[in-house]
VEXZAVO-433191 format. One record per residue (C-alpha): residue in three letters; x, z negated, y. Coordinates in steps of 0.5 Angstrom, whole numbers, padded with zeros to 4 digits, always signed. Example, Ala and Ser with C-alpha at 12.3 -4.5 7.8 and 13.67 -1.06 7.14 Angstrom:
<recs>
ALA+0025-0016-0009;SER+0027-0014-0002;
</recs>
This chain:
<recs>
UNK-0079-0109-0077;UNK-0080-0116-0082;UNK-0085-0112-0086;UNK-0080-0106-0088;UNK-0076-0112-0089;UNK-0081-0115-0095;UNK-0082-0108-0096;UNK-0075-0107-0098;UNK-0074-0114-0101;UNK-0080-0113-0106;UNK-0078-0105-0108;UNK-0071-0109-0109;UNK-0073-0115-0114;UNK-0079-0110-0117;UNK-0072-0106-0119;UNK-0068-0112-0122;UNK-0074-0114-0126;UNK-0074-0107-0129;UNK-0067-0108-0131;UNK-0068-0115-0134;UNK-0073-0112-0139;UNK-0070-0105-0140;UNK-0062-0108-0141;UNK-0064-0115-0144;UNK-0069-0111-0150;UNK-0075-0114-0147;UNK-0079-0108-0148;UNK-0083-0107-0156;UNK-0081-0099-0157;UNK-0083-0101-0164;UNK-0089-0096-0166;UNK-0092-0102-0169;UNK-0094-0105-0164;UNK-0099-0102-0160;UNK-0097-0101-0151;UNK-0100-0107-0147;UNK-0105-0105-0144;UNK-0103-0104-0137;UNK-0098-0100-0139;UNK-0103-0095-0143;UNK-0107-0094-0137;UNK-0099-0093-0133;UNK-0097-0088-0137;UNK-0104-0084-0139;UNK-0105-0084-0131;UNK-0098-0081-0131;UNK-0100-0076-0136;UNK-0106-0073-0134;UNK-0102-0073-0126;UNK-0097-0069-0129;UNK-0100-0063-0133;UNK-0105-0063-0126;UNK-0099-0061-0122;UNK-0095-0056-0127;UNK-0101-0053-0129;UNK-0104-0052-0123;UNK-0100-0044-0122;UNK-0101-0041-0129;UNK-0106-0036-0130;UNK-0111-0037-0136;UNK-0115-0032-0138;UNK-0122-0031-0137;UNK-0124-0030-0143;UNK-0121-0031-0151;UNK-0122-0025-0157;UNK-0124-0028-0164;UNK-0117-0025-0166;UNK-0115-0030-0162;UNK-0119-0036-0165;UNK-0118-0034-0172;UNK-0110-0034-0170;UNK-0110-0041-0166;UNK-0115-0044-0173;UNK-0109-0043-0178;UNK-0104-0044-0173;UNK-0108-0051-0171;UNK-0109-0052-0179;UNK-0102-0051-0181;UNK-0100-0054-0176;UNK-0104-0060-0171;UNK-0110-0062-0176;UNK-0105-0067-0180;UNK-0105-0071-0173;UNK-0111-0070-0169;UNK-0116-0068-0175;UNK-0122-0063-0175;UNK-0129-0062-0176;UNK-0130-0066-0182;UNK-0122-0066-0183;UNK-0119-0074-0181;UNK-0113-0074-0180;UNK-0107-0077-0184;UNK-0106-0083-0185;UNK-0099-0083-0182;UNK-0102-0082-0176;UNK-0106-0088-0175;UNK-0099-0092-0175;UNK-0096-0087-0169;UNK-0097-0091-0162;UNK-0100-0089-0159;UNK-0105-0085-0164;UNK-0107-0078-0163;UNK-0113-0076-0160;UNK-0118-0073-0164;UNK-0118-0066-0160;UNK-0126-0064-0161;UNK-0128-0065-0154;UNK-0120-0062-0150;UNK-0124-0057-0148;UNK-0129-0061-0144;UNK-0123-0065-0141;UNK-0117-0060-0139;UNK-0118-0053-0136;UNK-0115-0047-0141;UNK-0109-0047-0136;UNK-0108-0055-0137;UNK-0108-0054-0145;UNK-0104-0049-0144;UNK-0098-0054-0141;UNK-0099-0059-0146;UNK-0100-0055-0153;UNK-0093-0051-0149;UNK-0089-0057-0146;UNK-0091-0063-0151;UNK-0092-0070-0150;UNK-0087-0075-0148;UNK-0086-0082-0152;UNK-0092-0079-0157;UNK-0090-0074-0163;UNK-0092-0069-0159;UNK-0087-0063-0160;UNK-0086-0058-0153;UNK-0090-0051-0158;UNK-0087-0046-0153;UNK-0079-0048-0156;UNK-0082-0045-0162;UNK-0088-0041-0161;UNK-0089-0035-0157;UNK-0092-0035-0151;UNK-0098-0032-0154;UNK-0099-0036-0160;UNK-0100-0042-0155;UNK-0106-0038-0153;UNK-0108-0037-0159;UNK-0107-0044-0160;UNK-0112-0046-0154;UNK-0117-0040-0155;UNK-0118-0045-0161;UNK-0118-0051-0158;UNK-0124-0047-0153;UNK-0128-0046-0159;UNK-0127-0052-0162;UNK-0133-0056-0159;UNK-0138-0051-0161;UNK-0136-0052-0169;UNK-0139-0057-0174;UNK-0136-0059-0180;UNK-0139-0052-0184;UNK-0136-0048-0179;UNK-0129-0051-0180;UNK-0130-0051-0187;UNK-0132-0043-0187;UNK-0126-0041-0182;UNK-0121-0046-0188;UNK-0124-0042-0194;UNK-0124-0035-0190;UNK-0117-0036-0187;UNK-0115-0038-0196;UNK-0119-0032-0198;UNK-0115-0027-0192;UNK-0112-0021-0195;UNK-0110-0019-0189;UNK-0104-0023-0184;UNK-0106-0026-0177;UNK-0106-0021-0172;UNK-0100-0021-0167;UNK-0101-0025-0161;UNK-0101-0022-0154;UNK-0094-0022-0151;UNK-0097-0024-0144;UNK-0104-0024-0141;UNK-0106-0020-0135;UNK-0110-0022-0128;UNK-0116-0019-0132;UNK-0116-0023-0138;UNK-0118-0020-0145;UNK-0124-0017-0148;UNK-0130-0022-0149;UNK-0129-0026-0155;UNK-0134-0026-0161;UNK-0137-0032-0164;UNK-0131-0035-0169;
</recs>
């Protein structure tokens, strides 16, 4: 019984610290200056823990078109390469001074599942300039979004400079997204 006393009295002075540096102004919310260390790690950890556990029920298709990439492209091109760059594309300056930085997205596909990227693209990043997509864009375009993102570690600089040429000289609009996705996922994907 004296251990859950301890147990108590830790949680209880843990408490009282936080309040201290949250009230009294301790904490740098400046994104000049970088996160401690340990609280990098904290909130990375958090992260990573809480995308798992919301993404694990969504459904990801098998498979993506390549209208479906080439839709992501110039989605991620108007819209994400400025902060996470690209083949051959840095990103903005501006974005260097963000805390913390964005991440350069090449190899997201080889770190999250389909479904995972989904929750993220769709949902956004706390304390980051990660806006929630899904408030703006249709459930589809977030797949779109992904699809590309899928591809993304199969193109090279020529690759991404030919789709920004091709999506420049485009006569015809992007093709409407999908409104929803079924158990069987959508036809085999052609290479972008």
């Amino acid at each position: 019984m004296t251990w859950l006393v301890g147990v108590a009295c830790s949680f209880a002075a843990m408490g009282a610290g936080a309040l201290v540096v949250v009230e009294g102004g301790l904490f740098n919310a400046t994104a000049s200056t970088p996160h401690l260390r340990v609280v990098a790690i904290a909130a990375h950890t958090a992260f990573i823990r809480s995308v798992e556990v919301r993404a694990r029920n969504i459904e990801a298709p098998t498979q993506f078109t390549g209208a479906e990439v080439t839709a992501g492209f110039r989605d991620y091109d108007a819209s994400c390469v400025a902060c996470h760059g690209a083949p051959g594309v840095s990103n903005a300056a501006w974005a260097h001074a963000m805390t913390p930085p964005p991440p350069y997205l090449e190899d997201a596909a080889r770190r999250w599942r389909p479904r995972e990227l989904y929750w993220i693209v769709g949902q956004g990043a706390k304390m980051t300039a990660m806006p929630a997509w899904a408030e703006v864009r249709s459930d589809g375009e977030v797949w779109n979004l992904v699809a590309f993102l899928e591809a993304l570690p199969y193109l090279g600089e020529a690759d991404y400079a030919r789709m920004r040429a091709a999506a420049r000289t485009a006569s015809t609009p992007s093709p409407e997204p999908r409104a929803a996705i079924g158990k069987s996922g959508p036809p085999p994907a052609s290479s972008p």
